[in-house]
N, C-alpha and C positions, 0 to 999 in steps of 0.2 A: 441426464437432466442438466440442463443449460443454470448456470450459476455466472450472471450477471451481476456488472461491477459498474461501477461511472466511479471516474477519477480524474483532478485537475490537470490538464497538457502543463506540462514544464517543459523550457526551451532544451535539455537532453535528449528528450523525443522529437527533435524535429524530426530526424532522419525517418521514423518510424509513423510519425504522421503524413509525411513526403510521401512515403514509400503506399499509402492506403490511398491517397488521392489519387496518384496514379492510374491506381486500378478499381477507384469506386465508382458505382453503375449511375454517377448523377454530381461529377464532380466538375469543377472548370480549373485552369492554373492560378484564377485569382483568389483558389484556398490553400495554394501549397503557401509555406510558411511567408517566402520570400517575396511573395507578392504583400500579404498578409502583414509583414513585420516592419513594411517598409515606413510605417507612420505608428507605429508602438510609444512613443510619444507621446499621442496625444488619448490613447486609448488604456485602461486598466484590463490588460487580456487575462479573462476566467474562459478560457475555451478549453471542452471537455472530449473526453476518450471513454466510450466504451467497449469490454471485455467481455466474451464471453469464455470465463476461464483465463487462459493464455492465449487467446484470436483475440483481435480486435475487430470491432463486426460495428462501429459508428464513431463519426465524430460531430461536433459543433463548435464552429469558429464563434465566440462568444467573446464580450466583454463587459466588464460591470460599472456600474454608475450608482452613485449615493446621493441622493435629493439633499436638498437643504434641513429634512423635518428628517433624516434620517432613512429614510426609506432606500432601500435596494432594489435594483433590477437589473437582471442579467438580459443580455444582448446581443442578438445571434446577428451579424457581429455588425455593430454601428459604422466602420469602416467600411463596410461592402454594400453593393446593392443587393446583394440575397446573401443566404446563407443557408443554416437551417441544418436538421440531421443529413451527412455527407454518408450515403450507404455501400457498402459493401455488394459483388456482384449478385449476392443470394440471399443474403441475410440485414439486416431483421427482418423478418416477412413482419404482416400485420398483427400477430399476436406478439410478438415479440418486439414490436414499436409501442404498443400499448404497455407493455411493461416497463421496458424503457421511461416513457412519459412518467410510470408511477413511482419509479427510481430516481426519476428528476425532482419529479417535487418533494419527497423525502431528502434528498440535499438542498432541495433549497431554502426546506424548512429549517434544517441544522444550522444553515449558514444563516440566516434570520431575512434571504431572499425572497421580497414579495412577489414578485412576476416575472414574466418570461416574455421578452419580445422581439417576435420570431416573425423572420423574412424566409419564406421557403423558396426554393428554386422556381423559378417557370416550368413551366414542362417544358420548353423549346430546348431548354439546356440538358436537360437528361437523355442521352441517345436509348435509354431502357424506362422503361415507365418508373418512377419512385416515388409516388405519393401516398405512402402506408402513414408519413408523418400528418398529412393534411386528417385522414382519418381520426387518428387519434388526437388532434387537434378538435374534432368536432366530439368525438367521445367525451373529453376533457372540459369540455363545456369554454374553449377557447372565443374572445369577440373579435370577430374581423372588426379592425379599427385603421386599413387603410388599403386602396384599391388603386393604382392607377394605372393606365392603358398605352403599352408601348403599340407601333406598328412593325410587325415582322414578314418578311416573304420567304414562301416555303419554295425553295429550289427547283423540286419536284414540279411545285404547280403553279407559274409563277403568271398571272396575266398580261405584265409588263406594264408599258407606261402609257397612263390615259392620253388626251389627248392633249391639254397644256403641257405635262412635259414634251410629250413627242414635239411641242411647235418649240421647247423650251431648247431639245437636242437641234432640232433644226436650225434655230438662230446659230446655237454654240459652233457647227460647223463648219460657219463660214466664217468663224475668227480664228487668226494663228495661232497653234496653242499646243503644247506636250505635257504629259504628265509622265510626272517624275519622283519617287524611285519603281519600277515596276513592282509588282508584288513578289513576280519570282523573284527575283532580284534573294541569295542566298545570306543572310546573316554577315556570315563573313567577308561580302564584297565591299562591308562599312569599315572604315577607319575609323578608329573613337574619335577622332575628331569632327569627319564627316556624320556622325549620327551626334553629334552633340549639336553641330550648325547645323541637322537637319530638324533638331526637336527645337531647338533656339526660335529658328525661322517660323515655323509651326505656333511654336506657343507666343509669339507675339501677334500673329493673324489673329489666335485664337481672343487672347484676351481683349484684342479692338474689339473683336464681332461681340462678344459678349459683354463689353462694357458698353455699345452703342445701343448696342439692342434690346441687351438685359440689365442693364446695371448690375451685374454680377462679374467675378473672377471665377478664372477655373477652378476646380475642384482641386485637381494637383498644382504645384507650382512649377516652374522649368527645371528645377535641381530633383524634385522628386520624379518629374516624366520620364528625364533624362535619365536616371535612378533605377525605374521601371524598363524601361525601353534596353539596358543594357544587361538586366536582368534576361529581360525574354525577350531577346532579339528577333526570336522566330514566331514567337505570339503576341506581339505588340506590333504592328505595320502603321508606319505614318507615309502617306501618299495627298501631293499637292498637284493642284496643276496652276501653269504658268501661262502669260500672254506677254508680249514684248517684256518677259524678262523678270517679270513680278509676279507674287503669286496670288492668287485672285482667288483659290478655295482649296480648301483640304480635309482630309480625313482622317480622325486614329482608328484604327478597327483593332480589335481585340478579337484574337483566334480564340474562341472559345471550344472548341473540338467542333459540334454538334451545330455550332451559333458563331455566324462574324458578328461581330455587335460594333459598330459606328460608337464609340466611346466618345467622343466629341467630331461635330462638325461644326462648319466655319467658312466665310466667305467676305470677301469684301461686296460693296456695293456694284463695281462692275459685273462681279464673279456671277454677282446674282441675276442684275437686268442683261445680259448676255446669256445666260442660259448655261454657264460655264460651272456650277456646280452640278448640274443635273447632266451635262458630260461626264465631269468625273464620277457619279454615281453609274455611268453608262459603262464606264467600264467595271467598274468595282462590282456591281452584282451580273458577276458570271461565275456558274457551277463550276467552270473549265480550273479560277484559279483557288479554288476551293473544295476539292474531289472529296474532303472528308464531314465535310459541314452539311447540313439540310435546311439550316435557318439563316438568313440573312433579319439581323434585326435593330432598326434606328433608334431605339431607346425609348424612354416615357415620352409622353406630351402634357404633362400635368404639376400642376403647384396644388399649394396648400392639401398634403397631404391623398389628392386624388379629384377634391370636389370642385378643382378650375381647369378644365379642358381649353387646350387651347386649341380652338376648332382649326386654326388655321394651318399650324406648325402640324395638326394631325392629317387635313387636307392633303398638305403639301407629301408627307412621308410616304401618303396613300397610295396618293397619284402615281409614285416610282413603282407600284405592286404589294406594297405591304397591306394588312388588315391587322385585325386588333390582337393583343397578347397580356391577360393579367397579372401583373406584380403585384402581390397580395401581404399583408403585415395583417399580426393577428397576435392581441394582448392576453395572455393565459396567467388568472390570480392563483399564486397559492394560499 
């Protein structure tokens, strides 16, 4: 008889939460702790562990938030762009997520926890199907309250590039131009110093393009990329390309196992009317340097919560071979 347990992660268990990530049927490295902890600052972490017995068989990267009038809400996990129950290669199946759920909200009653707001994985990211928790999300009488639409290309099947970029690669070819650091390129072939001027260089393209464009800053700042990047030197790749000597567009891709994910991209104004970012996209989505991934995927296209498509940035992602991918948020009252 299965005798299920939910109890709060304390930072002693990293090791033991590390150690499940690992080998959970639906996990990426941006749940193991050190990705995860690296902005604990700004987050109150309630992320949880479930037992069955002495097995640990789920987790949720979570954290909590107290409204003004009082109210609580736990948050799988504000820091990240998904989250959601992390499963085991076999367990919970679907009865056993449904219980789960019913053992969640009995804590979160104790704890005076009104809701639950829950970012589940994609599928793209799971290399084994894991959506027992969307089920019981719909059993649970959970409200989808937020929808927006990445573009991703599936490896396997991929149509390649319409016919504007194809003229976009065209132009790019007949400008001088290298990109640089390769992807093979080994972890260790960086000097701390060399990957700190290389995230430097990076994160100041990055922040023009997005303050020209967007009136917005990066998400991370240079101290936490850099932060990141020396963390998981082998899952974090920054790749630019250059023309007489400056860098005109670049990429961070996040090895996600299953999923490269284009974590920020960025170009200057040449980069772009040269065709010099849809080069460096020319090399980057090949199976060849990615033999363990099936997804190659460019991120959202979307503000205000899912309901502003930005038809064009979605166009544009298109044309390189991607099609549509849901990122789904879904508010569950206790």
């Amino acid at each position: 008889m299965k005798q299920l347990r939910i109890e709060r992660y304390m930072p002693p268990r990293a090791a033991e939460w590390d150690e499940f990530v690992a080998s959970a049927r639906n996990s990426t490295f941006l749940l193991y702790r050190g990705f995860m902890d690296y902005h604990s600052d700004r987050f109150e972490d309630h992320s949880l562990m479930v037992w069955d017995k002495n097995r640990l068989i789920a987790l949720l990267p979570a954290n909590m938030t107290t409204e003004d009038d009082g109210t609580r809400i736990l948050h799988s996990h504000s820091g990240l762009t998904y989250g959601g129950w992390i499963v085991g290669e076999r367990h919970p199946e679907a009865g056993e997520m449904l219980e789960i759920f019913r053992l969640l909200r009995e804590y979160c009653r104790d704890l005076n926890i009104s809701g639950l707001d829950y970012k589940p994985i994609p599928f793209i990211y799971s290399p084994m199907p894991a959506q027992e928790d969307l089920y019981a999300l719909f059993r649970e009488g959970a409200e989808l309250t937020q929808r927006n639409i990445s573009v991703a290309i599936n490896f396997r099947d991929n149509p390649g590039f319409n016919s504007q970029q194809k003229r976009n690669l065209k132009r790019a070819m007949n400008v001088e131009a290298i990109i640089r650091p390769e992807i093979k390129m080994a972890a260790d072939d960086y000097s701390e110093v060399d990957r700190r001027n290389m995230v430097a260089e990076f994160h100041r393209l990055l922040t023009e393009c997005l303050s020209e464009r967007h009136g917005v800053r990066p998400v991370h700042t240079e101290e936490e990329l850099a932060l990141l990047v020396g963390r998981f030197p082998e899952k974090i790749k920054i790749v630019m390309i250059y023309s007489e000597g400056r860098v005109e567009a670049g990429v961070c891709l996040f090895d996600c196992g299953n999923v490269i994910h284009a974590q920020y991209i960025c170009s200057t104004e040449r980069g772009r009317r040269d065709g010099l970012l849809t080069r460096l996209f020319d090399y980057l989505i090949d199976p060849a340097l990615f033999p363990k991934a099936s997804y190659f995927d460019f991120g959202i296209c979307n503000e205000a919560g899912g309901y502003v498509l930005n038809e064009g940035l979605y166009h544009q992602k298109s044309g390189l071979g991607g099609s549509g991918v849901a990122y789904d948020r879904y508010m569950l009252r206790f």
